[in-house]
N, CA, C and O atoms as CSV, one atom per row, in Angstrom:
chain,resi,resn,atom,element,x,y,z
A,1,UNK,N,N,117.240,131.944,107.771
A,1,UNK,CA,C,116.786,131.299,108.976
A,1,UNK,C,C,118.013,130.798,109.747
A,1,UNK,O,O,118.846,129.988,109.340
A,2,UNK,N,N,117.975,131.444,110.974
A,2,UNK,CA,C,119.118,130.726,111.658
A,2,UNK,C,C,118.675,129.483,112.514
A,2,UNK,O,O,117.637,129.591,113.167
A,3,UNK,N,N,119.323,128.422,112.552
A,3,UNK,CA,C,119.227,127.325,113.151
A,3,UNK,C,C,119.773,127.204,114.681
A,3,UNK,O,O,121.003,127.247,114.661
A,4,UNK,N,N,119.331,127.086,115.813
A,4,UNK,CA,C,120.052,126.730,116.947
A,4,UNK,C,C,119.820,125.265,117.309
A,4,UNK,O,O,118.816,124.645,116.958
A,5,UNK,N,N,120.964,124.678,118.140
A,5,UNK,CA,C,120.899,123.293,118.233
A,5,UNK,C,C,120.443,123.303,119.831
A,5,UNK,O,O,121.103,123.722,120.783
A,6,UNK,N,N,118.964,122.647,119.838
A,6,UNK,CA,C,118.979,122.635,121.367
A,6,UNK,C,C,118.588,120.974,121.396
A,6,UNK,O,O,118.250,120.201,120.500
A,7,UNK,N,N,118.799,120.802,122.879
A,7,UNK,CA,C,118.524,119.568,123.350
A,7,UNK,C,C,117.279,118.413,123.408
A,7,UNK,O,O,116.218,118.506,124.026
A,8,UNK,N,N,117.537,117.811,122.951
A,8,UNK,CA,C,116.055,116.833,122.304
A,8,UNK,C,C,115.110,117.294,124.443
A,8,UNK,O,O,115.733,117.828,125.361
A,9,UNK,N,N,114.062,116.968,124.487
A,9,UNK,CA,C,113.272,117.230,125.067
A,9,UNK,C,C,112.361,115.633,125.920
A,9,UNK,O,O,111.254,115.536,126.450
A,10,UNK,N,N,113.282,114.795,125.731
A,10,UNK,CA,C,112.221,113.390,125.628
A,10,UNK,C,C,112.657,113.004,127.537
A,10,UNK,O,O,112.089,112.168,128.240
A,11,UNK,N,N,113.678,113.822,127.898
A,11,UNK,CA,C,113.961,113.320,129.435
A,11,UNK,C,C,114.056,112.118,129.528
A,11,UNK,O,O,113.468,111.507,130.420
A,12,UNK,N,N,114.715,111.603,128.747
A,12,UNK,CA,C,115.392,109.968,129.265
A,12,UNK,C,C,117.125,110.849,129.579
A,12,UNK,O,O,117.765,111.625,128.869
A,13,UNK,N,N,117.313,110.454,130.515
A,13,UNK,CA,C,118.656,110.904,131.274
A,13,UNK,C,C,119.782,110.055,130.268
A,13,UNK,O,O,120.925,110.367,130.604
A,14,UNK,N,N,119.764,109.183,129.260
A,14,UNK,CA,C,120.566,109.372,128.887
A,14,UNK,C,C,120.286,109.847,127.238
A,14,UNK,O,O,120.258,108.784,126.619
A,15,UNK,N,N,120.183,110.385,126.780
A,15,UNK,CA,C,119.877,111.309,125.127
A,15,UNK,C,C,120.337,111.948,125.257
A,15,UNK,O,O,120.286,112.362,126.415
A,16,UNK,N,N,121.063,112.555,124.495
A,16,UNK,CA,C,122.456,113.271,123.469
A,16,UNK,C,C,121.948,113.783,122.502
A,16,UNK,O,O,122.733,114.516,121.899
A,17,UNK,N,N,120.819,113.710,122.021
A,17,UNK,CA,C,120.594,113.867,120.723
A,17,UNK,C,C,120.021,115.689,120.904
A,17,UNK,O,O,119.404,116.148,121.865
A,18,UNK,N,N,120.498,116.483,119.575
A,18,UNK,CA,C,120.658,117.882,119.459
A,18,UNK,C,C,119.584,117.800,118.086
A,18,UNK,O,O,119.479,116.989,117.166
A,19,UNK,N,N,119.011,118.791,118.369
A,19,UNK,CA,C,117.764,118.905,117.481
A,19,UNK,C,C,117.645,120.966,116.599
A,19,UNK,O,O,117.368,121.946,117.291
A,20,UNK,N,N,117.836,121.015,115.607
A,20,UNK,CA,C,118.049,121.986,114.692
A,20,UNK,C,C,116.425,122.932,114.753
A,20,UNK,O,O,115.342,122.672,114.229
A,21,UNK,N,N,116.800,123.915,115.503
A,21,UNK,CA,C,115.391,124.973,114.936
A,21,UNK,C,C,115.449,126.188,115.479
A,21,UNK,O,O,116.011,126.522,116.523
A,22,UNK,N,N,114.775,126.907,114.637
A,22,UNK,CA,C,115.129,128.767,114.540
A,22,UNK,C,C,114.372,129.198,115.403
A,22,UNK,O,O,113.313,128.597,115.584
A,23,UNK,N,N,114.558,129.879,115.863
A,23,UNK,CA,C,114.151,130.632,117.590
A,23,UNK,C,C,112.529,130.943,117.136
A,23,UNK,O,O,111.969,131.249,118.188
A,24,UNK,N,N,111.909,130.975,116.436
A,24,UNK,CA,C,110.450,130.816,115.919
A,24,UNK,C,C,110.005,129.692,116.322
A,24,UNK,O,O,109.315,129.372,117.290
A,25,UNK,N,N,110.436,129.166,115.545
A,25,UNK,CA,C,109.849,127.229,115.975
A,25,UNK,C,C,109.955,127.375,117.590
A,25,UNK,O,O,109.018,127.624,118.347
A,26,UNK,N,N,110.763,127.247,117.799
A,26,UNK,CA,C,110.916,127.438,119.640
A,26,UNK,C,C,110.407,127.416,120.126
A,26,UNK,O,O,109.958,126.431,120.710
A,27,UNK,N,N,109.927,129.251,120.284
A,27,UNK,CA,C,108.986,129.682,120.630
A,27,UNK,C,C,107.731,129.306,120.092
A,27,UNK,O,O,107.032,129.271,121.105
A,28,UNK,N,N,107.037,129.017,119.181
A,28,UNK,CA,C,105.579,128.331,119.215
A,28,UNK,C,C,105.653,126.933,119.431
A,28,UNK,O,O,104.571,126.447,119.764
A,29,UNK,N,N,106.855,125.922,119.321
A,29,UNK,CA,C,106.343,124.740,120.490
A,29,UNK,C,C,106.004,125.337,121.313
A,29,UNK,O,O,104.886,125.846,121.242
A,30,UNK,N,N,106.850,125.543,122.495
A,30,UNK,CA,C,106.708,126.189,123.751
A,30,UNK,C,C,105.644,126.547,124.457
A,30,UNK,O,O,105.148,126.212,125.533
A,31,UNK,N,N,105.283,127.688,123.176
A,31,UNK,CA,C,103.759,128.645,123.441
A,31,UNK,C,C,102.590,128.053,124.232
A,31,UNK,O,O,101.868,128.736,124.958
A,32,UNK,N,N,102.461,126.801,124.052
A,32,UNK,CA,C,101.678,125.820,124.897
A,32,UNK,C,C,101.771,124.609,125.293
A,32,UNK,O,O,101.009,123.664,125.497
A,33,UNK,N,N,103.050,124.871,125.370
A,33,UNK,CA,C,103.678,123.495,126.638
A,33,UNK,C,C,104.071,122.616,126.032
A,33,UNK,O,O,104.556,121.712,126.712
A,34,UNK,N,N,104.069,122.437,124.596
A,34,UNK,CA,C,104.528,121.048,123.791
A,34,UNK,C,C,106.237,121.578,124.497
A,34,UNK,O,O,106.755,122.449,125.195
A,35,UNK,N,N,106.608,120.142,123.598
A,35,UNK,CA,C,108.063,119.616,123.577
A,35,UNK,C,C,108.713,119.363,122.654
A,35,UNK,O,O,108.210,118.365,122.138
A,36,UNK,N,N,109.749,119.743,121.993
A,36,UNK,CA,C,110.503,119.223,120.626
A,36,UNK,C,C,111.449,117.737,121.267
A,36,UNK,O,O,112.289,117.694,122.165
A,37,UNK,N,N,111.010,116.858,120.566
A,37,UNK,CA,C,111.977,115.187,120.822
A,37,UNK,C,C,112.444,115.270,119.236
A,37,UNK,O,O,112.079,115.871,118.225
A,38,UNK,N,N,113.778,114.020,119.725
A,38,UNK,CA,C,113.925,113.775,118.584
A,38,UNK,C,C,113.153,112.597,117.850
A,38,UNK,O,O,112.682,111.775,118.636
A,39,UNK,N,N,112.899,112.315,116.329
A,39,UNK,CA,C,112.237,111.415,115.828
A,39,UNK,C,C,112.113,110.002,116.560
A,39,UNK,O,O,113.181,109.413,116.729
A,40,UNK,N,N,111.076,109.447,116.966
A,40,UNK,CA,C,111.048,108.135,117.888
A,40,UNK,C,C,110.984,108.303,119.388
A,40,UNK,O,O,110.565,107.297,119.959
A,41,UNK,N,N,111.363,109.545,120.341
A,41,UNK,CA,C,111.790,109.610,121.086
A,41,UNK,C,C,110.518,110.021,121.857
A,41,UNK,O,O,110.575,111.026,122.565
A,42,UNK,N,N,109.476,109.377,121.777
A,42,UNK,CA,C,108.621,109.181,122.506
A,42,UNK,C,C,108.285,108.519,123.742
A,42,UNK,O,O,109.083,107.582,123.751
A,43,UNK,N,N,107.547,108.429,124.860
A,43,UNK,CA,C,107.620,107.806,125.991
A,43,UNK,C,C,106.678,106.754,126.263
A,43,UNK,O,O,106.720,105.990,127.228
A,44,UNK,N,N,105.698,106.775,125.204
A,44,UNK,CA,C,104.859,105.940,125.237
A,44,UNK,C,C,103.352,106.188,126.434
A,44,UNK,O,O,102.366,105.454,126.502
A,45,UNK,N,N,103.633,107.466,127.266
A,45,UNK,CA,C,102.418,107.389,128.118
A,45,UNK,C,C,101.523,107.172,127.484
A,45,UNK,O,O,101.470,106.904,126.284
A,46,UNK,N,N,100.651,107.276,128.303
A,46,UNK,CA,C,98.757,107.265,127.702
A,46,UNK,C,C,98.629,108.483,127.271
A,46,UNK,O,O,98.201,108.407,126.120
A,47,UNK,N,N,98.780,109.646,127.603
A,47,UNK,CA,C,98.675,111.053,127.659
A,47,UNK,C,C,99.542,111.925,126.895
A,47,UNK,O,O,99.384,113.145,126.933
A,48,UNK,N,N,100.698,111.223,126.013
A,48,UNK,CA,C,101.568,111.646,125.280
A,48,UNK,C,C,100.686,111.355,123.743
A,48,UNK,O,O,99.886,110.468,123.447
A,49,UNK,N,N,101.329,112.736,122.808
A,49,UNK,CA,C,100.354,112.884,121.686
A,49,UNK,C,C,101.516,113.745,120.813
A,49,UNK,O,O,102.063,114.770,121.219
A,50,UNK,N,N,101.749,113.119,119.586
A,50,UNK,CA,C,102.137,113.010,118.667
A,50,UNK,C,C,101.837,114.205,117.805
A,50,UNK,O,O,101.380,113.912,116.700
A,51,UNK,N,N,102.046,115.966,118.153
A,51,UNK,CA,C,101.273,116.799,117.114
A,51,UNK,C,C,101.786,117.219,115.939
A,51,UNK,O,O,101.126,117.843,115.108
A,52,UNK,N,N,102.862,116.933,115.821
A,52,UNK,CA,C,103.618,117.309,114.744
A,52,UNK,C,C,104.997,116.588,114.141
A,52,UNK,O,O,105.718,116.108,115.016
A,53,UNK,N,N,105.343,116.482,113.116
A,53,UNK,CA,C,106.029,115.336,112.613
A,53,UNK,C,C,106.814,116.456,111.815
A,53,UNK,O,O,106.381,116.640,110.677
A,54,UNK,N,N,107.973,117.300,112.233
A,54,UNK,CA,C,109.329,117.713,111.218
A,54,UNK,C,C,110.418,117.524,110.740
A,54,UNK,O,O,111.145,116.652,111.215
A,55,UNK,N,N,110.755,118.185,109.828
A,55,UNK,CA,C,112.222,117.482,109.425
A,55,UNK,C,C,113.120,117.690,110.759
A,55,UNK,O,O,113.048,118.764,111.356
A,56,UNK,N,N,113.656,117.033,111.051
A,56,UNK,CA,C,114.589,116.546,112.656
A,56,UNK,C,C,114.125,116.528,113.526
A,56,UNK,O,O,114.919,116.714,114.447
A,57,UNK,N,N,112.672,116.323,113.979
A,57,UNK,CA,C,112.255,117.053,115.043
A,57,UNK,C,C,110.789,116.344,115.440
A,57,UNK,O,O,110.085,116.568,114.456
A,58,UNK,N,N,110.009,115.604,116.403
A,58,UNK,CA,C,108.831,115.712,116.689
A,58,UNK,C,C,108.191,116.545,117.512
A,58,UNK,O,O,108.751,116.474,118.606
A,59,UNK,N,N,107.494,117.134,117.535
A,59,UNK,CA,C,106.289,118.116,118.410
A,59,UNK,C,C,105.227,116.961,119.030
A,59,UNK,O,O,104.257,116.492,118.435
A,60,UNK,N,N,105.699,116.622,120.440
A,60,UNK,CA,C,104.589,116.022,121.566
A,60,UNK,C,C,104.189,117.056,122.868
A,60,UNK,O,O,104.702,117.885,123.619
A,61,UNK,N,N,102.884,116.380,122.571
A,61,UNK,CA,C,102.342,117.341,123.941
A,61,UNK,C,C,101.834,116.272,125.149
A,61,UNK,O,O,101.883,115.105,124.761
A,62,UNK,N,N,101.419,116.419,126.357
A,62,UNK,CA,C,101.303,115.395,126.977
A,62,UNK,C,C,101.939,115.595,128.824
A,62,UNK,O,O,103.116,115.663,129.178
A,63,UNK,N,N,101.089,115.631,129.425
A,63,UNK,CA,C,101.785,116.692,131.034
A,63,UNK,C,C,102.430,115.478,131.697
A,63,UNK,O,O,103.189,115.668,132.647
A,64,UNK,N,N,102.101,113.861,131.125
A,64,UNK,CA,C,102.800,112.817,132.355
A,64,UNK,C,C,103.795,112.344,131.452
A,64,UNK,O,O,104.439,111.448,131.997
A,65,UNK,N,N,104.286,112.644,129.984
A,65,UNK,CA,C,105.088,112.277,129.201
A,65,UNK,C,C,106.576,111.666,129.676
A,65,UNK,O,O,107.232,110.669,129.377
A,66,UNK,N,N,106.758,112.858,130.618
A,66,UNK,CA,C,107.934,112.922,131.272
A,66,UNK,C,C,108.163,112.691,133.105
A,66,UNK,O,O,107.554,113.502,133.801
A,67,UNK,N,N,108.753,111.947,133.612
A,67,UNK,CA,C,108.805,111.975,134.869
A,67,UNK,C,C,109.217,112.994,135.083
A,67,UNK,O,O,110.069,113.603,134.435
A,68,UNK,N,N,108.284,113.542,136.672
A,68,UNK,CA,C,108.947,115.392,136.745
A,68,UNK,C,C,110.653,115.588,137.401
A,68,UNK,O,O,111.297,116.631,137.515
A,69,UNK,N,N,111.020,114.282,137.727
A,69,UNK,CA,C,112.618,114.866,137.649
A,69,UNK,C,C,113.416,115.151,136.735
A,69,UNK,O,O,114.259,116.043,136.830
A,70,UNK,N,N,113.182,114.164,135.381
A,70,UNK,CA,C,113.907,114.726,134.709
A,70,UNK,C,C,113.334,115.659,133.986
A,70,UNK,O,O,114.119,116.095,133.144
A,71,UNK,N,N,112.257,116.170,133.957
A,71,UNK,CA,C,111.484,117.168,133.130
A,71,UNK,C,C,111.904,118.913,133.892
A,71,UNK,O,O,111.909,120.011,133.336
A,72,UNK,N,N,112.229,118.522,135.396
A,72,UNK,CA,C,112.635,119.594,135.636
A,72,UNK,C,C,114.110,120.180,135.129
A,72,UNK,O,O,114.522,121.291,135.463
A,73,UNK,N,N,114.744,119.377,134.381
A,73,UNK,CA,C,116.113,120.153,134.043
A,73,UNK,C,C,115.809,120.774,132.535
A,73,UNK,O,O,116.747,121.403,132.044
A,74,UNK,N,N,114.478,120.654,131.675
A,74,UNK,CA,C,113.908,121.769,131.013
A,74,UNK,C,C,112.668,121.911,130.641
A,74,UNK,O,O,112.230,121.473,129.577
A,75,UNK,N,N,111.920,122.613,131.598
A,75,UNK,CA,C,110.491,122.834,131.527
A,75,UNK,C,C,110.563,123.458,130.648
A,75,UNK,O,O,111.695,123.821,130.329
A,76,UNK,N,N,109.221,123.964,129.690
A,76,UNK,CA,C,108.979,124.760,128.492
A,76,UNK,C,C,109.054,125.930,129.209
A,76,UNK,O,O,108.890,126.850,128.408
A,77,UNK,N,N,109.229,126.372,130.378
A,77,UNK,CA,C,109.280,128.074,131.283
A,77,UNK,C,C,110.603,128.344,130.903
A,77,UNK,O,O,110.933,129.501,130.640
A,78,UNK,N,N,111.374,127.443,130.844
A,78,UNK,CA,C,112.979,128.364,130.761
A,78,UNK,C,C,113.227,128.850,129.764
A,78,UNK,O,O,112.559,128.380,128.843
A,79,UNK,N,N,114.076,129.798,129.418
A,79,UNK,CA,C,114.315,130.523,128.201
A,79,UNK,C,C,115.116,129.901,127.078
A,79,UNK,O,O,116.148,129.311,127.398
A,80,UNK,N,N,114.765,129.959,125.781
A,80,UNK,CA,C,115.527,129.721,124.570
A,80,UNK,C,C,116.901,129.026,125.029
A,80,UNK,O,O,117.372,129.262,126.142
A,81,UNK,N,N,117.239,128.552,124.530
A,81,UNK,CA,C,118.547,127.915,124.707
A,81,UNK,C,C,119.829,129.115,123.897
A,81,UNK,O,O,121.011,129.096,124.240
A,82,UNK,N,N,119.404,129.857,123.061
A,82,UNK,CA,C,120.224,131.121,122.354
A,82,UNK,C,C,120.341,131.830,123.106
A,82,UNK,O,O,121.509,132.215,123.067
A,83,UNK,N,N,119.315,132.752,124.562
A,83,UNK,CA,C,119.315,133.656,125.234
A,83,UNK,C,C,120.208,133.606,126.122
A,83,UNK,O,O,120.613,132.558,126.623
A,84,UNK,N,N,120.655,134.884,126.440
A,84,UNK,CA,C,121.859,135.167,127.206
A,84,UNK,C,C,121.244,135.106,128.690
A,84,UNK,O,O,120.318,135.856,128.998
A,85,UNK,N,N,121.906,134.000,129.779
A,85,UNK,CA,C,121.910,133.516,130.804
A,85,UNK,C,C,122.954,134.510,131.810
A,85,UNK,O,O,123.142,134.211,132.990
């Protein structure tokens, strides 16, 4: 299993935090709009939901989770963070 390090997903403009998972995982967060955060890195909306709990990693789903400015610098539409740009 190869591991890529992509960027926690929680859109607080300032997080740093790099989150470990194989282009599988990725792609089925993704698949329906969830988000990989890192552990804690929740936003607290009303509408934010907690689906999965991994080693380095939470799976939230939730469309107001994120304010859409900073959500626009990575919607679940853009490609893998491995794929050639």
């Amino acid at each position: 299993m190869t591991l890529t390090l992509s960027a926690c997903e929680c859109g607080r403009a300032d997080c740093t935090e790099r989150l470990g998972l194989d282009p599988g995982e990725w792609q089925a967060i993704h698949a329906d709009g969830s988000r990989a955060v890192a552990p804690g890195h929740t936003s607290g909306a009303a509408d934010e939901v907690v689906v999965a709990r991994r080693s380095g990693y939470w799976v939230v789903q939730g469309a107001d989770a994120v304010e859409e400015a900073s959500w626009q610098s990575f919607p679940a539409s853009d490609p893998p963070p491995w794929a050639a740009v």
